[in-house]
N, C-alpha and C positions, 0 to 999 in steps of 0.2 A: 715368711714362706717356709713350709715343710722342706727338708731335704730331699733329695732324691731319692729311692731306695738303695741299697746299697749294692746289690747287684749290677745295677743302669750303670751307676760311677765305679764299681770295682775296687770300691773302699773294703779295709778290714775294721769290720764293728766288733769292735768291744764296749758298745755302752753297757749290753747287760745279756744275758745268756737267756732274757725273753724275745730275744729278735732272729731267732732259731725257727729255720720254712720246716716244712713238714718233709721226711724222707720220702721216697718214691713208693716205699713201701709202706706207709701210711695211707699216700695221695690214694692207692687202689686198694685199700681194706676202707680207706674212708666211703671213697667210691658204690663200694661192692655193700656197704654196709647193710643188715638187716635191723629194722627199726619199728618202733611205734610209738607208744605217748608214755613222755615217761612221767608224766602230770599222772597219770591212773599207775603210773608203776610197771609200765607191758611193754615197756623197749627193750629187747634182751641184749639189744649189745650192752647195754647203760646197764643193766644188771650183771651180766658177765663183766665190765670192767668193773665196778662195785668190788664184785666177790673176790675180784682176785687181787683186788688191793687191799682188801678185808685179810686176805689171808699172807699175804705178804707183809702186815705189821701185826700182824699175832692180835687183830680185836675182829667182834663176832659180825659185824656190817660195817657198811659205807655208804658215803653218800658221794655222788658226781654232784659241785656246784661250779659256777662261769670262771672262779678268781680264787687265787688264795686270801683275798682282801675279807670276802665274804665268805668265806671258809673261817675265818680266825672270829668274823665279828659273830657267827653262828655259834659257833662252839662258846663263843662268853656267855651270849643269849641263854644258852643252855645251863651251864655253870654258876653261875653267878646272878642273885635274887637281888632284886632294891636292897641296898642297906648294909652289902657285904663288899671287902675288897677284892679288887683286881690286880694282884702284883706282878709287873714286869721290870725287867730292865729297862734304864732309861732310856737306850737306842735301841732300844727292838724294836723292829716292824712294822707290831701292832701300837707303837707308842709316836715313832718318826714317820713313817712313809703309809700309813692310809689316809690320811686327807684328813684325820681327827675326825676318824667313825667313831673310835670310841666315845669320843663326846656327843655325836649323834646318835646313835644307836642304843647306847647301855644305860641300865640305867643303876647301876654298880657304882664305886667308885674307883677310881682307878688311883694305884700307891707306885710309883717307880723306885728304882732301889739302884744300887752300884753296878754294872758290870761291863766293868774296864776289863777284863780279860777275856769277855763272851759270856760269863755263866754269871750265874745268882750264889753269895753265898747262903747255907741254909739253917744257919744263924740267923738272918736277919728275918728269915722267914718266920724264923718258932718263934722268934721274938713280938712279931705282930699276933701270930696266934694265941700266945698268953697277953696280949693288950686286951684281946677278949673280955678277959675276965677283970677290965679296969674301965668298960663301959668303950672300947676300941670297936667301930667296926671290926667285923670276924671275917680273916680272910676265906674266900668261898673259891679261887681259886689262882694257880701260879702257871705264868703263861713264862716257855721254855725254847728260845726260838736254836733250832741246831739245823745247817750251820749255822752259826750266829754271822750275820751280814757288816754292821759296825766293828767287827772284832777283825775283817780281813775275812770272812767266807772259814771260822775258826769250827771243828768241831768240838762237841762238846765231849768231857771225858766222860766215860760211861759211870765210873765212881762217883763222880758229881753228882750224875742225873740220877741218881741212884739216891743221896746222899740227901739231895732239894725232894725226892716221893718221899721218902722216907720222914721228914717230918709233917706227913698227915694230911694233908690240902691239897686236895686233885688238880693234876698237871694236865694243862694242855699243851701240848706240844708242836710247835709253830716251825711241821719241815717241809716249807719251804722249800729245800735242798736236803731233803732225808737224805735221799740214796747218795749224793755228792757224802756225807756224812759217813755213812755204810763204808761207799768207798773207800776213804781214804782210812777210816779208822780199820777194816779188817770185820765190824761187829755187822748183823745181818740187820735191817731195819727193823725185824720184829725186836731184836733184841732191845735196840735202842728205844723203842718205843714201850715196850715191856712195863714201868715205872707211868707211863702218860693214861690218864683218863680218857683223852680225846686226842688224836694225832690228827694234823693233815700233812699232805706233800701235794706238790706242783707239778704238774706234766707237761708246760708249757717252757720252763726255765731249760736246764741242764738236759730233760730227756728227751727234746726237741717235738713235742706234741703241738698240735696249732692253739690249741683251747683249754683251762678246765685244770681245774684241782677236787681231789678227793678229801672229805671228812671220816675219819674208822674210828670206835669205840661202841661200846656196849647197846645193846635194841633198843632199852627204852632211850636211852638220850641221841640217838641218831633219828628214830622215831618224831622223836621231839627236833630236831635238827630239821627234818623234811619241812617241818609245819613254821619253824623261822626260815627255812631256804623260801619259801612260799612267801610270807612275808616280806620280804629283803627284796623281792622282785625276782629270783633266781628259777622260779621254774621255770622248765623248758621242756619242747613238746618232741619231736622225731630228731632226739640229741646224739642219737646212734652213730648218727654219721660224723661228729669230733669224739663219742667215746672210742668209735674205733680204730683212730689215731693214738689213742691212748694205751691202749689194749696193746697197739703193736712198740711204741714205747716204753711198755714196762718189760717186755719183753725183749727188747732189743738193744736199748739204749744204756741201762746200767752201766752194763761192765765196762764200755768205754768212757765211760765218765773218769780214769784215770787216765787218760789221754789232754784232757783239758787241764786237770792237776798238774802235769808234769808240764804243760806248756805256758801254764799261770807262772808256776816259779824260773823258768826260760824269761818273760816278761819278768817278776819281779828282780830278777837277777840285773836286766838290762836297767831298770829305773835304778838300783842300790847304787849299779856305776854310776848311772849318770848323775845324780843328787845323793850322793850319801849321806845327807841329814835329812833324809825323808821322811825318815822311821821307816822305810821299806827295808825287811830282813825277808829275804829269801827261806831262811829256814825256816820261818814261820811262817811261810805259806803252806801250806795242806789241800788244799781245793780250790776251786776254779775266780777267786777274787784275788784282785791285788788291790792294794790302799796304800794310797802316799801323800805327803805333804807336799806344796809346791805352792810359792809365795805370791804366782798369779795365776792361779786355776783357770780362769776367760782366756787370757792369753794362749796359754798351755794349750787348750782345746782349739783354739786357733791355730795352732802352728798345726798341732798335729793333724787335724781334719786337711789343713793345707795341701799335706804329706799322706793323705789316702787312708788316714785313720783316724776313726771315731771313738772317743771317749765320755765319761758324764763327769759331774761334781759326784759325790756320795753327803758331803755336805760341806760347812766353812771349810777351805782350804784343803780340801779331802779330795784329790781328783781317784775314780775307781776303774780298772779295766778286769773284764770278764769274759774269760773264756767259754769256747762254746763249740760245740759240733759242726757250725760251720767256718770256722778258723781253724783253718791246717795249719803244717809247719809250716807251709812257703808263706803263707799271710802273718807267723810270729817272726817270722825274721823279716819278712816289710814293714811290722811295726817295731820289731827293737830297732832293725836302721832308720827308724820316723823317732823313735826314744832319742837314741844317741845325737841327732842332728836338733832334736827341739830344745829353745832357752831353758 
């Protein structure tokens, strides 16, 4: 049986920062919203959120699609021909947690690579691109997830991402949590995004939107984007009324995204005491995930659910908590006192 919701029982969820209600002032621009079929392209909220995500990663359109799941598998659709590689890190996103689209969907090959610290080195990258010229598939493109979620919700350095464009093979950029990124790092999303062929971010996670993630990069391959969003099942008809949930989300919700950073590392701080062989370091928290080891993850999530708080696995032995706009401080200090008292 499903849980309750968490408001009914007054629980503090931290399973993941997609369980974020929509603000009040969302509930009535969603309301109020003006609409039509965005199937023909004449919904102009859907187009006014578009634009303005468009212009807030520095690329010339966008696209509103249901998920960031089909945001990533869209963007490889486009990227990536039979017969070329796919390179990610081993625990990104698009490699652990979509359900293995990739294997459904593409018809690419997919190559994973190292990235035990969040990022790609880009060595190994140029390295596949000269296998080229040894009869290698050729890689067609390198998929860049920031923040990186496996790594602790870790951003990436901008040098890096600099570092992986730079050897030649168009990035897609898998943000997820851009602006958690933006934030904490000080750089603007465009910037970050600057180096990516194809970005998306999420409006549903950290900026507390009900629905919907955005696809941005260049007319013809978003063009092309609309016509696999169609495909994939993702069109949608008077969608105005969650873009404009959106709209008021990107506008609103940013800057306090360093409110949930500062109360993740409060949490990580609490697990470091409680299990200091967690591999929880506080100081390397930066944004809104914490990751810890813990030798009975089921049990764990037992106690603590017990105790009015909800947590997930992230994967073996990984238990994850996520902060989120609807955990204030008085719900971080009912969960570190649920930390402190659990096995």
């Amino acid at each position: 049986m499903a849980p309750d919701p968490p408001d009914a029982r007054g629980v503090v969820d931290l399973r993941s920062d997609t369980v974020t209600r929509p603000t009040a002032a969302m509930r009535r621009a969603m309301a109020e919203a003006e609409v039509g079929d965005d199937g023909f392209g004449d919904d102009p909220t859907v187009n006014r959120l578009q634009e303005v995500f468009a212009e807030r990663v520095g690329k010339p359109q966008a696209l509103f699609v249901p998920s960031g799941t089909m945001a990533n598998q869209i963007a490889l659709r486009v990227l990536a021909a039979p017969g070329t590689l796919v390179v990610a890190g081993r625990r990104q996103h698009v490699v652990t947690h979509e359900g293995g689209a990739f294997g459904a969907n593409q018809s690419a090959q997919l190559h994973v690579v190292d990235d035990a610290d969040g990022t790609l080195d880009p060595g190994e990258i140029a390295h596949l691109v000269a296998g080229a010229e040894h009869r290698w598939p050729p890689p067609a493109a390198v998929v860049v997830e920031n923040t990186h979620l496996a790594a602790g919700g870790r951003p990436w350095p901008l040098e890096r991402l600099e570092a992986v464009a730079a050897v030649g093979v168009p990035v897609h950029l898998d943000g997820a949590r851009l602006f958690n990124a933006a934030v904490a790092t000080g750089a603007p999303a465009a910037v970050l995004a600057a180096r990516a062929t194809l970005v998306t971010a999420c409006l549903s996670k950290g900026l507390g939107a009900p629905i919907g993630s955005l696809l941005a990069g260049p007319a013809d391959l978003i063009g092309r984007a609309r016509i696999e969003r169609k495909r994939l099942g993702g069109g949608m008809r008077q969608v105005g009324i969650v873009a404009a949930g959106g709209l008021v989300a990107l506008d609103t919700m940013v800057e306090r995204l360093a409110d949930d950073h500062a109360r993740a590392r409060t949490l990580a701080e609490a697990v470091a005491e409680r299990w200091p062989d967690s591999g929880c370091d506080p100081k390397e928290v930066e944004t809104n995930v914490v990751l810890f080891r813990h030798p009975d993850p089921a049990g764990l999530l037992d106690a603590l659910a017990a105790d009015g708080v909800w947590a997930v696995t992230l994967g073996p032995r990984t238990v994850r908590l996520v902060t989120h706009c609807d955990v204030d401080d008085a719900a971080i200090a009912r969960a570190v006192a649920a930390i402190r008292r659990a096995p």
